[in-house]
DSSP file (Angstrom, degrees, kcal/mol; ACC not computed):
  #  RESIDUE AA STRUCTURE BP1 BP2  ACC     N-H-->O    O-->H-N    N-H-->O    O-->H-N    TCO  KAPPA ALPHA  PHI   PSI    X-CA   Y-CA   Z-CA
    1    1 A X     >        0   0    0      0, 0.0     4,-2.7     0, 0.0     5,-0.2   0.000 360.0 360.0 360.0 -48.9   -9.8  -17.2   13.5
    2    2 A X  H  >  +     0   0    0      2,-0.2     4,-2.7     3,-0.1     5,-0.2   0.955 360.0  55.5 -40.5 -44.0  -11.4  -13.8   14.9
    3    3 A X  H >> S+     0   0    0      2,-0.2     3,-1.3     1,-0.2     4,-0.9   0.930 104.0  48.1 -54.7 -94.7   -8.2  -12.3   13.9
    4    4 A X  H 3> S+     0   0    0      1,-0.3     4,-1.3     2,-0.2    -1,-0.2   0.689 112.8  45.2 -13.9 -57.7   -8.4  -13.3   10.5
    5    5 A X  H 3X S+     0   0    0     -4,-2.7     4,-2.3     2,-0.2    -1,-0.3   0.853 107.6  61.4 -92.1 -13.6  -12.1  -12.2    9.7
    6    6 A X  H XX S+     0   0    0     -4,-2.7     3,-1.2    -3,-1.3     4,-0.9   0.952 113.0  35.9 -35.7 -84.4  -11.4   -8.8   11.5
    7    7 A X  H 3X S+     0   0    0     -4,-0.9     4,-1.5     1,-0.3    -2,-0.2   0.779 112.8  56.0 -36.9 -30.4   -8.7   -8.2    9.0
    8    8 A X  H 3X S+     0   0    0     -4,-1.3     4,-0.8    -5,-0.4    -1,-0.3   0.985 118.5  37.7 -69.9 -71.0  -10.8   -9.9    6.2
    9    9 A X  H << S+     0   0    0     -4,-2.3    -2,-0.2    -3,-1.2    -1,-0.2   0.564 111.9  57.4 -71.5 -17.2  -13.7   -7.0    7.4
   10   10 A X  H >X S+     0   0    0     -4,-0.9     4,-5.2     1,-0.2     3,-3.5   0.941 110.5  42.2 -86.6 -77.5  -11.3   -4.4    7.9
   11   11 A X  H 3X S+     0   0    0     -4,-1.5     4,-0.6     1,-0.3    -2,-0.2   0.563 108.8  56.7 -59.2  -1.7   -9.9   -4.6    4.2
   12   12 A X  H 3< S+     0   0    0     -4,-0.8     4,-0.4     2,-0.2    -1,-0.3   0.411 108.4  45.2-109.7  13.4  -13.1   -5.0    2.4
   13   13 A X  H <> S+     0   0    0     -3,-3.5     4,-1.2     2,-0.1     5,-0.3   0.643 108.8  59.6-107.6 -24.5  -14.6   -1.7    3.9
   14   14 A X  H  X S+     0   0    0     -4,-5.2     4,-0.8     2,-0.2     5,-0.2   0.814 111.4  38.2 -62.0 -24.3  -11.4   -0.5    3.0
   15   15 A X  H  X S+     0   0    0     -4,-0.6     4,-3.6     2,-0.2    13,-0.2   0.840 112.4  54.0 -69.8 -37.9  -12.2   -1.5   -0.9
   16   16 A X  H  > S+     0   0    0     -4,-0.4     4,-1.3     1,-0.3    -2,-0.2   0.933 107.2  50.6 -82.1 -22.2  -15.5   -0.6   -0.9
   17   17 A X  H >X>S+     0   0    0     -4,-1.2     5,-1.7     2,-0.2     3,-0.6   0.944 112.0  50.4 -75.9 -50.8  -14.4    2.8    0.3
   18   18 A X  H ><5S+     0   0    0     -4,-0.8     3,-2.8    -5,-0.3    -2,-0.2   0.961 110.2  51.1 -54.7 -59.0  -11.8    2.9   -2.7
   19   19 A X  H 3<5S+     0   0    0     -4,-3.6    -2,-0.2    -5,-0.2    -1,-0.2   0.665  95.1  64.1 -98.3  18.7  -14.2    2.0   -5.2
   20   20 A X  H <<5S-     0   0    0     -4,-1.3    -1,-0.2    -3,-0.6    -2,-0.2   0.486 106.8-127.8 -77.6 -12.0  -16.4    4.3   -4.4
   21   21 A X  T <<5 +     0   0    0     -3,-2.8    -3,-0.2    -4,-0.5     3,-0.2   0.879  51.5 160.0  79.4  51.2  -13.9    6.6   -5.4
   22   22 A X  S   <S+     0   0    0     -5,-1.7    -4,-0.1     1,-0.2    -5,-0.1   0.775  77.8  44.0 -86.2  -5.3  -14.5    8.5   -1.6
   23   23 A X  S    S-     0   0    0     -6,-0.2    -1,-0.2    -5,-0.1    -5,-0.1   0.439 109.8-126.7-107.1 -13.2  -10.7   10.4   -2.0
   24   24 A X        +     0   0    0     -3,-0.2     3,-0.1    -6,-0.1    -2,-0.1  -0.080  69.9 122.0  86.7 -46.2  -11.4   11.3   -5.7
   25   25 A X  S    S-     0   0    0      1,-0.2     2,-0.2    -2,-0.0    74,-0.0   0.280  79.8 -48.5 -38.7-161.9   -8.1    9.6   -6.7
   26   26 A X  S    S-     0   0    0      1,-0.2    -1,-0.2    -3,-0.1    -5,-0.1  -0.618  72.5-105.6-115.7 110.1   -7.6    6.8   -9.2
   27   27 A X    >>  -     0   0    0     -2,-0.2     3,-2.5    -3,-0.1     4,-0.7  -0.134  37.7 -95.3 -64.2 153.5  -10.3    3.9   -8.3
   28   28 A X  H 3> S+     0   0    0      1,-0.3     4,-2.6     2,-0.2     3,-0.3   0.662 125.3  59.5 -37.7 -49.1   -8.8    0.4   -6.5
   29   29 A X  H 3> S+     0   0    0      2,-0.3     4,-1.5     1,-0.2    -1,-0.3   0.680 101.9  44.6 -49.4 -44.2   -8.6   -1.1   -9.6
   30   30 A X  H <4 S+     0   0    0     -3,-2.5    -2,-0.2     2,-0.2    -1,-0.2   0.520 120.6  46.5 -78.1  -4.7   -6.1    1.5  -11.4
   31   31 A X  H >X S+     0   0    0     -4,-0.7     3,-3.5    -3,-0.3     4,-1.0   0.947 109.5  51.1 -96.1 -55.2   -4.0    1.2   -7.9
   32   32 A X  H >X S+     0   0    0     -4,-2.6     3,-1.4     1,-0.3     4,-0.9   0.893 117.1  40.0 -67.9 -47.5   -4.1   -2.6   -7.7
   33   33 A X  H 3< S+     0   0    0     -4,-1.5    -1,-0.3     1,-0.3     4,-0.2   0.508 113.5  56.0 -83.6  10.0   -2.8   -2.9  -11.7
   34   34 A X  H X> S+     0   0    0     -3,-3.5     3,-1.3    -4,-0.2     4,-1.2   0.700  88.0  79.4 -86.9  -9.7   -0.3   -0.1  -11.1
   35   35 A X  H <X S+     0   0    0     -3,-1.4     4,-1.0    -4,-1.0     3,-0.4   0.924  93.7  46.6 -60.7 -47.9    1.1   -2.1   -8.1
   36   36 A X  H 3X S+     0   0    0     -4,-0.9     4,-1.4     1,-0.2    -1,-0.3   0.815 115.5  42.6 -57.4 -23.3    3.3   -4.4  -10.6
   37   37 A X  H <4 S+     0   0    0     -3,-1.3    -1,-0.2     1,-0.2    -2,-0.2   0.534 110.1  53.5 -96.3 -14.4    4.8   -1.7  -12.7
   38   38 A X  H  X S+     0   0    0     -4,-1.2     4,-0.8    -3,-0.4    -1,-0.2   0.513 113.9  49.7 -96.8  -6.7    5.5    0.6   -9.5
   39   39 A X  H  X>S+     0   0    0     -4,-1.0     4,-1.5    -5,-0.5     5,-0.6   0.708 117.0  39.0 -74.4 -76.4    7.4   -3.1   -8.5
   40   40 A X  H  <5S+     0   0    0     -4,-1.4    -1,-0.2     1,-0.3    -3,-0.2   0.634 112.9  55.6 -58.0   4.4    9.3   -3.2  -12.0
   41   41 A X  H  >>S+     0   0    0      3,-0.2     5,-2.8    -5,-0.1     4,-2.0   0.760 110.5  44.8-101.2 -62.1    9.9    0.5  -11.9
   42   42 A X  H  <5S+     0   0    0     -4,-0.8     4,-0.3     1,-0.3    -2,-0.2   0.962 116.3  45.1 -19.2 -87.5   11.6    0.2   -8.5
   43   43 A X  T  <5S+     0   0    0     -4,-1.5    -1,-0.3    -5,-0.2    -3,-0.2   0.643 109.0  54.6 -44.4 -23.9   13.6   -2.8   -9.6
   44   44 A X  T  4<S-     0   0    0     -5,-0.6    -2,-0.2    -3,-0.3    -3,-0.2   0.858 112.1-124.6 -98.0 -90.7   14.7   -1.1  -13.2
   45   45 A X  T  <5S+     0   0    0     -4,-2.0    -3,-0.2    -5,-0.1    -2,-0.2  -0.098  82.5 112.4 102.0  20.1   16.0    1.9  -10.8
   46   46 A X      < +     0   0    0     -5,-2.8     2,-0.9    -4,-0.3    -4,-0.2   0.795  69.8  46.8-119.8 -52.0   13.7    4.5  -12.7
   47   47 A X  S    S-     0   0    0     -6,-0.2     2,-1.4    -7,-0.1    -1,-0.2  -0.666  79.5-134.5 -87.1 132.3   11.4    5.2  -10.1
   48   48 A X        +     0   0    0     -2,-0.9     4,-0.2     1,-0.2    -1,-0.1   0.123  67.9  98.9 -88.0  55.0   12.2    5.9   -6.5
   49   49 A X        +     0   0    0     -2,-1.4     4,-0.3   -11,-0.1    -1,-0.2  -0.358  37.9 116.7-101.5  44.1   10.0    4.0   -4.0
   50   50 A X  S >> S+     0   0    0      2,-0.2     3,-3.1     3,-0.2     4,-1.4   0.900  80.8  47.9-101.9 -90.0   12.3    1.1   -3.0
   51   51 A X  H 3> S+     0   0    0      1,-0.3     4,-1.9     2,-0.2     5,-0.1   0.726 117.2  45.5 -15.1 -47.0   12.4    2.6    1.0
   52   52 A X  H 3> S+     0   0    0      1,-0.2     4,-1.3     2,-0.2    -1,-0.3   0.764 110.8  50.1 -90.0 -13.5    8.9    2.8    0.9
   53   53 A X  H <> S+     0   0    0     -3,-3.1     4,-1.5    -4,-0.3     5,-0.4   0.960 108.9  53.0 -49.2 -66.2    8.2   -0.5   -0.7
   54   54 A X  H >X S+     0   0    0     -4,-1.4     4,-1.1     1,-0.2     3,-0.5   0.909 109.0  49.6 -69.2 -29.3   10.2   -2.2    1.7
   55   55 A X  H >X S+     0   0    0     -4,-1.9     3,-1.9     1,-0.3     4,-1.7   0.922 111.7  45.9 -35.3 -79.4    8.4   -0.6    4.5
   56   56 A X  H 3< S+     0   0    0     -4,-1.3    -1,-0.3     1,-0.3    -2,-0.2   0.536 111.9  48.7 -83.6 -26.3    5.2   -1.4    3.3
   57   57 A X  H <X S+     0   0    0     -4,-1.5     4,-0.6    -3,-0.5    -1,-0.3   0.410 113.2  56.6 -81.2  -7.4    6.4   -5.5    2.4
   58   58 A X  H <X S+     0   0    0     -3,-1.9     4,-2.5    -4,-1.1    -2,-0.3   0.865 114.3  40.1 -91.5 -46.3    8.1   -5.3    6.6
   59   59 A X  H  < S+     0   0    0     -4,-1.7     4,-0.4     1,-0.3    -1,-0.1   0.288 115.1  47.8-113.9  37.8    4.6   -4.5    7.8
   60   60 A X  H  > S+     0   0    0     -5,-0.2     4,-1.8     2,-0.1    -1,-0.3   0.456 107.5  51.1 -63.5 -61.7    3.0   -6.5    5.7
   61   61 A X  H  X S+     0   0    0     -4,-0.6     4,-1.0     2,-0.2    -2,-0.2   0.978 114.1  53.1 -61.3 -63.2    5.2   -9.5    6.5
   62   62 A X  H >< S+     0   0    0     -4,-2.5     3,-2.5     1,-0.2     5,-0.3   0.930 106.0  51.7 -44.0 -71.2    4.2   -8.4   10.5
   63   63 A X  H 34 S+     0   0    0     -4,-0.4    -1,-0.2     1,-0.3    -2,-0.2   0.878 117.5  37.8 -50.6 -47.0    0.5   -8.4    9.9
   64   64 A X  H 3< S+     0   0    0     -4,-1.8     2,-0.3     2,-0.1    -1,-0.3   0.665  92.2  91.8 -72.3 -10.7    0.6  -11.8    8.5
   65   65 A X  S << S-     0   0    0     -3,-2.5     2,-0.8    -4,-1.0    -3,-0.0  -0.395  74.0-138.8 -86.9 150.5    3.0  -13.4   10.5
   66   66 A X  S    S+     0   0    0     -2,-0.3     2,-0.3     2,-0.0    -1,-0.1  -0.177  84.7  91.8 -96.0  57.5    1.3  -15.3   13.7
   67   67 A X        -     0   0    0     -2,-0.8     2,-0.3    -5,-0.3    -2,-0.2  -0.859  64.9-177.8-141.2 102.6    4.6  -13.8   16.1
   68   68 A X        -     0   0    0     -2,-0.3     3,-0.2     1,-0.1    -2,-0.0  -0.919  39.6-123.4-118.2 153.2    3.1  -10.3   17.4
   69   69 A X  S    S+     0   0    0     -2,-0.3     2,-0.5     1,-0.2    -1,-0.1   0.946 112.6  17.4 -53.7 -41.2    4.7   -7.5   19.6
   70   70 A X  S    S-     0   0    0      9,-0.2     2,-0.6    -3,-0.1    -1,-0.2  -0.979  92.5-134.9-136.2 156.8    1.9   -8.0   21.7
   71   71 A X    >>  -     0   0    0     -2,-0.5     3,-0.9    -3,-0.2     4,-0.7  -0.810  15.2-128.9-106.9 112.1   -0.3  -11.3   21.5
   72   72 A X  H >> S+     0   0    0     -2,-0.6     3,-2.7     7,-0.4     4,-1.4   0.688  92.2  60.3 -34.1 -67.1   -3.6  -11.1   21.5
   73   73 A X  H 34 S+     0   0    0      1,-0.3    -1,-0.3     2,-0.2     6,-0.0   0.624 112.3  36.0 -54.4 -39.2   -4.7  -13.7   24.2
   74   74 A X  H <4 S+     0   0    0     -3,-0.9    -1,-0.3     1,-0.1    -2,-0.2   0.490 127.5  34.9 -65.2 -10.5   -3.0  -12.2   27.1
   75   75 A X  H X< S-     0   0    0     -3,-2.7     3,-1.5    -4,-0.7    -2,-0.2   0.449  82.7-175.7-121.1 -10.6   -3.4   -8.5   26.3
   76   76 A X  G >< S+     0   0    0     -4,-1.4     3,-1.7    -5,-0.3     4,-0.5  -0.437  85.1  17.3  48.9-126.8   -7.2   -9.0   24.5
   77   77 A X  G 3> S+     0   0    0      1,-0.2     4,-0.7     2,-0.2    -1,-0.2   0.585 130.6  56.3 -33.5 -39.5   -7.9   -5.2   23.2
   78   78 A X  G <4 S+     0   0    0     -3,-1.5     4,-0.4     1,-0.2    -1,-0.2   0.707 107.2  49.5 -54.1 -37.4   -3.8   -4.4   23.5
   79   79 A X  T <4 S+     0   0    0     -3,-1.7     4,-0.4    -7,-0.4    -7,-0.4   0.734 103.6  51.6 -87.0 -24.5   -3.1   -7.0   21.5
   80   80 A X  T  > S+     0   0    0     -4,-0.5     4,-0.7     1,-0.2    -2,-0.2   0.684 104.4  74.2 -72.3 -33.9   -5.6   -6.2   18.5
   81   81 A X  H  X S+     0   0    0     -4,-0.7     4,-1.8     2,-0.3     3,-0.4   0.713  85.6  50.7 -46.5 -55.1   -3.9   -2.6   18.7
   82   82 A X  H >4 S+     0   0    0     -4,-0.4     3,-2.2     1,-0.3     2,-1.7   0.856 114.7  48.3 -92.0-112.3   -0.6   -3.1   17.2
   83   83 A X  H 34 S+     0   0    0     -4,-0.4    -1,-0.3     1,-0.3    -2,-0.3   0.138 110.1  47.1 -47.4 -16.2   -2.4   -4.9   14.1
   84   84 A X  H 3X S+     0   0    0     -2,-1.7     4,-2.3    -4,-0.7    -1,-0.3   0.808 115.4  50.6 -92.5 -52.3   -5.2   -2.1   13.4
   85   85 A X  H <X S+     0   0    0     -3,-2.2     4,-2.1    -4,-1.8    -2,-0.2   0.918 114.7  42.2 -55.6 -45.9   -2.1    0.5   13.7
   86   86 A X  H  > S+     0   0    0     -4,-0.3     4,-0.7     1,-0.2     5,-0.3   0.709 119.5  46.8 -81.0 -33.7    0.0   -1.8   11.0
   87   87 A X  H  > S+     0   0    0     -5,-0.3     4,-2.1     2,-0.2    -1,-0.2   0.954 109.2  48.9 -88.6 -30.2   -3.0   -2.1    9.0
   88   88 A X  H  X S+     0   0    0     -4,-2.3     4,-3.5     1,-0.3    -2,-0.2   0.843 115.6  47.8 -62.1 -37.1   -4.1    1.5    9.0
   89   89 A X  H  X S+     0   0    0     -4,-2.1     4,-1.4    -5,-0.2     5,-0.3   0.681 111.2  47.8 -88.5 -13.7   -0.7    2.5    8.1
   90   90 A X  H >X>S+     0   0    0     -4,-0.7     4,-1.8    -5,-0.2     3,-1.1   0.828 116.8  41.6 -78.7 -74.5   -0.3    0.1    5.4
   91   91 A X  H 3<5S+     0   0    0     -4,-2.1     4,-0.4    -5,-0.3    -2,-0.2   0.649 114.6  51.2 -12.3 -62.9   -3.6    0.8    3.8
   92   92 A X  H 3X5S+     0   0    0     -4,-3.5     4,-3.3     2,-0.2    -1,-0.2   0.834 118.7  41.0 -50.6 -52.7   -3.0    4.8    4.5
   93   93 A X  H <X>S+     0   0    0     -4,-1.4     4,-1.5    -3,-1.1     5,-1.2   0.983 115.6  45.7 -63.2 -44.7    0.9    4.1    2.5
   94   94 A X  H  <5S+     0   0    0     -4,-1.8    -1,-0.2    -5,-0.3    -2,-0.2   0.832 117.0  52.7 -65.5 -22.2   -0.3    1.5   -0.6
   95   95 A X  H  ><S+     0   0    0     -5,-0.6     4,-2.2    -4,-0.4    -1,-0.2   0.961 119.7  30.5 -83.8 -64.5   -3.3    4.5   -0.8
   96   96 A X  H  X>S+     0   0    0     -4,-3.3     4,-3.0     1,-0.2     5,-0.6   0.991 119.3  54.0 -72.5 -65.0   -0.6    7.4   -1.0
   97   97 A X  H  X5S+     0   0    0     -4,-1.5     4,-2.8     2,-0.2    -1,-0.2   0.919 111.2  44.9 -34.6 -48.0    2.3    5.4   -2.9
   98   98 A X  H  ><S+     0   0    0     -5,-1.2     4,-2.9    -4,-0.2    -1,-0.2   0.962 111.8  51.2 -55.3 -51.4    0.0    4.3   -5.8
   99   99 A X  H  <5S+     0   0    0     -4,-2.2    -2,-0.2     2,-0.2    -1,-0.2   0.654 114.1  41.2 -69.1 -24.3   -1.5    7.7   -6.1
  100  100 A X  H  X5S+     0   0    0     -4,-3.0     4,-2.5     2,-0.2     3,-0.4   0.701 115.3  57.7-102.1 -34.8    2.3    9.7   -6.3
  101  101 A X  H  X<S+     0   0    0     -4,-2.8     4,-1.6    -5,-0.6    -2,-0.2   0.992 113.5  37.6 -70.4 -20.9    3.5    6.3   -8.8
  102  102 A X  H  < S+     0   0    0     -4,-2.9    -1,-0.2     2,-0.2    -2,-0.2   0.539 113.1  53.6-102.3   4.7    0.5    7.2  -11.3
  103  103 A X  H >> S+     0   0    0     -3,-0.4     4,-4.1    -5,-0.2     3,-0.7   0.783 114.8  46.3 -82.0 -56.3    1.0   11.0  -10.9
  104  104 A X  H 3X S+     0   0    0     -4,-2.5     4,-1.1     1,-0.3    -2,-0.2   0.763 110.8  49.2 -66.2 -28.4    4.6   10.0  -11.8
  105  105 A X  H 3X S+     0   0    0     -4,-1.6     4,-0.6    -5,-0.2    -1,-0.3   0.390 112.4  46.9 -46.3 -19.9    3.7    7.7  -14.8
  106  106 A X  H <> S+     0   0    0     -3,-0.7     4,-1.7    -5,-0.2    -2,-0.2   0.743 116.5  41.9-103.2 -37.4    1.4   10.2  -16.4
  107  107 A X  H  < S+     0   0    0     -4,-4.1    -3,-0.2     1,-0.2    -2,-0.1   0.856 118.6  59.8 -78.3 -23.7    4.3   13.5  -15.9
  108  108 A X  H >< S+     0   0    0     -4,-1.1     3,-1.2    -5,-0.3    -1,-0.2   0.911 106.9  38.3 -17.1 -78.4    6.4   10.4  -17.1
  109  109 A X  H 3< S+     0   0    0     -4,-0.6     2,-0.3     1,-0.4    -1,-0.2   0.833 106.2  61.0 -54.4 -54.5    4.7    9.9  -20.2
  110  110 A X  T 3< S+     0   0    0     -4,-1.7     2,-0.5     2,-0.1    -1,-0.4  -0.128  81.6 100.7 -48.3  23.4    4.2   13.1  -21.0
  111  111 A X    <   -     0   0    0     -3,-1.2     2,-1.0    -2,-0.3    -3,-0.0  -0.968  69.0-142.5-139.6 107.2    8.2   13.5  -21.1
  112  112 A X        -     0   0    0     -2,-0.5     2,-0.4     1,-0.0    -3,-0.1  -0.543  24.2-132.1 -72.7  68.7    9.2   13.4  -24.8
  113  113 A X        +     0   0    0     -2,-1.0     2,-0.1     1,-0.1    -1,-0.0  -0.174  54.3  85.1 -70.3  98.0   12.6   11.4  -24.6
  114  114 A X  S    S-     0   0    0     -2,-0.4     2,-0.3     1,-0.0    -1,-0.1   0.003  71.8 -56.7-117.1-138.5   15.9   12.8  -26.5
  115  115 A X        -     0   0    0     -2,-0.1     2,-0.4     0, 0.0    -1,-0.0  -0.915  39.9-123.0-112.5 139.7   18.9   15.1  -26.4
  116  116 A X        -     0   0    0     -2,-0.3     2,-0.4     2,-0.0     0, 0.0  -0.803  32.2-150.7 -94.3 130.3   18.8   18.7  -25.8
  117  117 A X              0   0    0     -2,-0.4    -1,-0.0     1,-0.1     0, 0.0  -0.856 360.0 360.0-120.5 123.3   20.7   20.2  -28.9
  118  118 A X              0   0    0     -2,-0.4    -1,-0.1     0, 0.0    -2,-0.0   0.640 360.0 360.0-109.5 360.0   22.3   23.2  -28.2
């Protein structure tokens, strides 16, 4: 259960720090509703973040699963390690990944779509 509300405390100073806007980017809120369309973008094949997806759903799938490389109760502090690394680096990717799909939606948009007529 310590486990749990570390993580629990971990990710909400990671929100509040997002929606404070403390990187300048695109607030928690435009990353969280871009997350489905950078899904459906993937899947159509029109954007290219499928490697970095799946990465980010593997260590995801790690942080939640209760089977770790090293296991907390024998290792204590060793064992909390491998999960602060996996979370830092998820956070750090879903931060950067969001921020490059809505840079790419916007040059997107801007993209008038035809034929070039020669």
């Amino acid at each position: 259960m310590g486990k749990t509300l570390k993580r629990s405390a971990a990710f909400s100073a990671l929100a509040r720090a997002l929606a404070a806007g403390s990187r300048g980017g695109p607030s928690l809120g435009a990353r969280l509703a871009a997350l489905p369309r950078m899904l459906r973008a993937t899947a159509r094949g029109e954007y290219d973040g499928g490697l970095r997806l799946a990465l980010m759903t593997a260590a995801t799938a790690y942080i939640v699963s209760p089977i770790d490389l090293l296991p907390e109760i024998p290792l204590a502090v060793f064992g909390l390690a491998d999960d602060a690394v996996m979370v830092t680096w998820l956070a750090g990717s879903v931060l950067a990944e969001t921020e490059r799909f809505l840079e790419w939606e916007a040059r997107r948009s801007s993209t008038i779509p035809g034929h070039v007529v020669s």
